[in-house]
N, C-alpha and C positions, 0 to 999 in steps of 0.2 A: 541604472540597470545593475543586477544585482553582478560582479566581478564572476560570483560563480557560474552564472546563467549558461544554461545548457542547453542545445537544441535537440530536442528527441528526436527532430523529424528525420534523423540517423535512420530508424524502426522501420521507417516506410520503402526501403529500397529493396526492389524484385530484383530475382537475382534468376538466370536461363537456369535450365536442369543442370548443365556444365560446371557455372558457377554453383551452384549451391554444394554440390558434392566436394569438389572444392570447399570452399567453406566449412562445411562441417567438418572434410577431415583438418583442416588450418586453424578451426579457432575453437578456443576451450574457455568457457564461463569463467570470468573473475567473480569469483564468492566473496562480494564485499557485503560481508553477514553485520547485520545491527539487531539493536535492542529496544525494548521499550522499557523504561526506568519505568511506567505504570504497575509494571507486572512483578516487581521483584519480591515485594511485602502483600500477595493476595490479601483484598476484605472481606470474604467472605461475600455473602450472598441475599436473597429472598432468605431463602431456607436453612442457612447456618451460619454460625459469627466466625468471626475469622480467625484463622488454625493457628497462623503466626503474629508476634507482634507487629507492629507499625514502626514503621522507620524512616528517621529524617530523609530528605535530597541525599543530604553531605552523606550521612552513611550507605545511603543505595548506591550514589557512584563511588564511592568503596568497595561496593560486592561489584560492579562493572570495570573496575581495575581488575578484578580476580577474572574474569572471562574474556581477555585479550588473550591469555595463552591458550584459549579454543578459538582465534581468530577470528575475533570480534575485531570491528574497526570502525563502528557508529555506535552512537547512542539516539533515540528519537523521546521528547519529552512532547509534554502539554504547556500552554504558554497563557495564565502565567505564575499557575501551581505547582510547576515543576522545574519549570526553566526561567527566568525573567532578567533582569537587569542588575538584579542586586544578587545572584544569585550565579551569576555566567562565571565568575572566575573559576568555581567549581568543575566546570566544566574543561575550562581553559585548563587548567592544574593535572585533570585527566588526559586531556590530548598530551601534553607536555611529557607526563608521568608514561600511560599506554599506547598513545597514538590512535585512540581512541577518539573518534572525532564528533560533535554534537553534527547530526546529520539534517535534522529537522525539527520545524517546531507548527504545534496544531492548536486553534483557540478551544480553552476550557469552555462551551457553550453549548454542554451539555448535561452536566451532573447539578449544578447552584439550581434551588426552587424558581425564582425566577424564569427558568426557561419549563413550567410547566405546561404548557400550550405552544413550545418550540420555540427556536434562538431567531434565525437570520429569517424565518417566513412566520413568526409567531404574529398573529393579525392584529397583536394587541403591542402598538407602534411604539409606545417608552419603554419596551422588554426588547423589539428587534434591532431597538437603537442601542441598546447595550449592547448587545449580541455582536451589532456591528463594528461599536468601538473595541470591541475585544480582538475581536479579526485583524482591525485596523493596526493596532497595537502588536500583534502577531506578524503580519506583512510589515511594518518598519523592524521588530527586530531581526525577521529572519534577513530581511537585505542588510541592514548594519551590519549584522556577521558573514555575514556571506554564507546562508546556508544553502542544502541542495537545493530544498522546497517550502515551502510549508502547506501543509493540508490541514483536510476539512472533515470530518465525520459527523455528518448531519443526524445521529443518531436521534435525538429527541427530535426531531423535526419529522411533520408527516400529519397522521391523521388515526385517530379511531373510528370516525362512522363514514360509513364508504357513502350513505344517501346525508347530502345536506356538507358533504364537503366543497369549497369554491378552489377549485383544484386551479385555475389559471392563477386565481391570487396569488395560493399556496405558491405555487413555480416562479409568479412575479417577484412576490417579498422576498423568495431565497437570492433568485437569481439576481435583481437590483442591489440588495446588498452586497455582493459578491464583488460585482462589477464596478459600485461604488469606493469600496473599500478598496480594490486595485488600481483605478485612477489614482485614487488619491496615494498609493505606494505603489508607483508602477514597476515596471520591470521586474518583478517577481513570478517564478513560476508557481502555481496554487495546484494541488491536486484533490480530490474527492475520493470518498473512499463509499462506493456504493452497499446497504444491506436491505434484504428486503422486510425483515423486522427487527424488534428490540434495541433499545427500548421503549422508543414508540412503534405501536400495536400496526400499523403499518408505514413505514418511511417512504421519505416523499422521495428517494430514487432507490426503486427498490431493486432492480438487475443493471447490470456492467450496461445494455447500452441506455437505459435511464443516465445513468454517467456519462455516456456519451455525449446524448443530448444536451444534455445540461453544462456539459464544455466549448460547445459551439455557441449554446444560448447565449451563454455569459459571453463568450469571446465577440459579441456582437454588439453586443451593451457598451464593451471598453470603448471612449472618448479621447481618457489621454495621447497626447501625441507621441508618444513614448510608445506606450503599449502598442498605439496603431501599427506604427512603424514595424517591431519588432512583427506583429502577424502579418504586414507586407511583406516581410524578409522569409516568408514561413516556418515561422516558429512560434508553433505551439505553445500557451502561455496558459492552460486550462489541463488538464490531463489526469490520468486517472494512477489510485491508489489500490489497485482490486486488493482481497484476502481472501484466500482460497476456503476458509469458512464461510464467508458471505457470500461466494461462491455458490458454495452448495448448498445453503440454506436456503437459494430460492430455485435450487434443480437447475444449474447451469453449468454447465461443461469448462472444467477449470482452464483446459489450453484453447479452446473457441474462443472463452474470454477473452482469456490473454491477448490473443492473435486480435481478437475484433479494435484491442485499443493499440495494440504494436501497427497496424495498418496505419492507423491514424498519427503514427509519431506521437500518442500522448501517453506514453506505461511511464510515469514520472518515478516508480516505487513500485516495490510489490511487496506483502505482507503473506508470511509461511504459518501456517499452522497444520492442523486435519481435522475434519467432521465427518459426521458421518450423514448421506443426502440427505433436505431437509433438520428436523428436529431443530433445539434452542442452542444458540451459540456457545458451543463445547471450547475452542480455543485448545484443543489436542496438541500433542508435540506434533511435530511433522512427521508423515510415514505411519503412524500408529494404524489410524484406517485410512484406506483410500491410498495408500502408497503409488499406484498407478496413475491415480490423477497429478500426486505433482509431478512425477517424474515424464510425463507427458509432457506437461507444464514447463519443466526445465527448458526439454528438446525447442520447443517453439522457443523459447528464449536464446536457444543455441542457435536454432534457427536464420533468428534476427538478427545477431550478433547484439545483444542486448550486454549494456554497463553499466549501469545506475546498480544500485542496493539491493539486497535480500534480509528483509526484513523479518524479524518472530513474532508474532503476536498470538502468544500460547499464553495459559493462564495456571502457574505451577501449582496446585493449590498443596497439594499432597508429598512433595520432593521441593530440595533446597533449588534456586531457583539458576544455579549455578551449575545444578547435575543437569538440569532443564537446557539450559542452555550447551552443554557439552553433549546431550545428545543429539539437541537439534542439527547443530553442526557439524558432527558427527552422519548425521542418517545424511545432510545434504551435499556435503561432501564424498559418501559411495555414490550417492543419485547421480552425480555429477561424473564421479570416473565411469560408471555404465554407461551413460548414455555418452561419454566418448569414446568406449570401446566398440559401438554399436557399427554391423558393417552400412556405412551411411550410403553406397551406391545402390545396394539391395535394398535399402529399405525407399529412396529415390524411386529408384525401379518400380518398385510395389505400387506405387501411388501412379505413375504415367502408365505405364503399361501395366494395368492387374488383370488383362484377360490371360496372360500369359505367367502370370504367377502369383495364382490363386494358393492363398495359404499360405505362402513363403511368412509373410508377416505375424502370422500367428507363431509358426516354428520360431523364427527372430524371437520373440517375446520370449517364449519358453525355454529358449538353450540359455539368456541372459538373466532366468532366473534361479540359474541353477547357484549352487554353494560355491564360491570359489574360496 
């Protein structure tokens, strides 16, 4: 079991009206803000070649040493294009240097030709077996290091034609390899990161509780006596990665989300950007549109007393990637002082009893938008 292993199932504890006012006004979100080393040299696109050059590992956590003094304290890579074996002292040299910590690592098993027909559920068995040694290999480094997690973003995985797809395969192939690949490196926690399109034309878990699902599935699969153990103990070993763009890309309420996987003890991660509902995955700084939904989003996080990461996954394409990151941080750090300014009994209130104070919560909103 991996030294760092964490039990989410913290997430799941109800708390009387008493308690939670309490609560709210006693605990304040630790903003332990990361990054993803994918985003710091955008490629461009379908529609245009990319703005800025390309740049080594070595030099990007370079530019991730500059973004510790906007209190940055993870870095998250891809494994094992980004991050790997031969390549981790880089990492190590940055903790050492900024304190900067490599937080997480996810299989590349999605961008190589190869996975043209999908990675862990592609039907066509010597592409899923790669797919899966890739995972596998991802699951032993993230426990060697002792990482938070490692996940999964099944982006190429899924389906173009809704008639003549064999959808139980589909979910068997994913989910067996999943399950196969964590016996065989147990004690690891795994997270998913649901979208309901791009870049395949439909993904095979396309809303937060498709994620769901698909955490229980697997966690039923697990054999090793290891894994078992640890879900006797109730701990969550499956859990989810939402992003508040994929989010909204399939019309889903960012803090329902949230809440629907905080119940479950499985929010392993969460990933910040903005979109705007629906449309093609924008990857906006946070706040731009939709300011309300995260900041909703926080409060349920405050709520829970939520401790794991706050993750960016914004796409700089237009600004250096470092002004990027000082705003993010920036917008989620006022998020963060409002909603502990908020008066939390009133808004308590609002919710038990709203025959008796109809409105109050609308006025709340609007006095705390004011300029201060």
């Amino acid at each position: 079991m991996s030294k760092n292993m964490i039990d989410m199932s913290y997430q799941k504890k109800r708390r009387t009206k008493e308690e939670l006012i309490k609560h709210l006004n006693d605990f304040s979100l630790d903003l332990k803000m990361s990054v993803g080393i994918w985003y710091f040299t955008p490629g461009g696109g379908r529609f245009h070649e990319a703005y800025i050059p390309n740049k080594s590992i070595a030099e990007r956590i370079e530019m991730a040493a500059d973004m510790a003094k906007h209190g940055i304290k993870a870095i998250e890579a891809h494994y094992p294009n980004e991050v790997n074996e031969d390549n981790y002292y880089l990492y190590e040299r940055l903790y050492k240097e900024t304190g900067i910590v490599l937080q997480s690592c996810y299989p590349a098993i999605f961008y190589p030709k190869e996975y043209e027909f999908g990675s862990l559920s592609n039907p066509i068995k010597k592409y899923r077996n790669l797919a899966q040694e890739t995972l596998v290999n991802c699951l032993k480094f993230a426990k060697e290091k002792n990482l938070h997690h490692a996940g999964i973003w099944p982006g190429i995985d899924g389906y173009t034609y809704s008639l003549g797809t064999l959808y139980y395969d589909m979910w068997d192939y994913f989910e067996g390899a999943v399950a196969e690949a964590m016996d065989e490196i147990p004690g690891v926690l795994v997270a998913i990161e649901p979208k309901p399109y791009e870049p395949a034309p439909n993904n095979i878990y396309r809303t937060t509780a498709d994620g769901l699902i698909a955490c229980k599935d697997i966690e039923a699969r697990l054999k090793n006596p290891v894994n078992k153990k640890l879900l006797e103990q109730g701990i969550p070993l499956l859990g989810m990665q939402p992003e508040i763009g994929h989010i909204r890309m399939g019309f889903e309420d960012a803090p329902y989300a949230i809440a629907r996987c905080t119940r479950e003890g499985r929010l392993f991660n969460t990933h910040w950007n903005s979109q705007p509902l629906g449309n093609y995955d924008q990857d906006l700084n946070v706040g731009v549109v939709e300011w309300q939904q995260a900041e909703a989003m926080l409060y349920v996080l405050k709520m829970v007393g939520y401790n794991e990461y706050f993750g960016f996954d914004i796409n700089p394409e237009r600004m250096p990637v470092v002004k990027a990151i000082q705003i993010n941080s920036t917008v989620l750090k006022i998020m963060n002082e409002r909603i502990d300014s908020l008066p939390h009994e009133q808004i308590v209130e609002c919710y038990y009893d709203p025959e008796n104070h109809r409105g109050e919560l609308e006025l709340i909103l609007a006095n705390i938008m004011k300029i201060r």
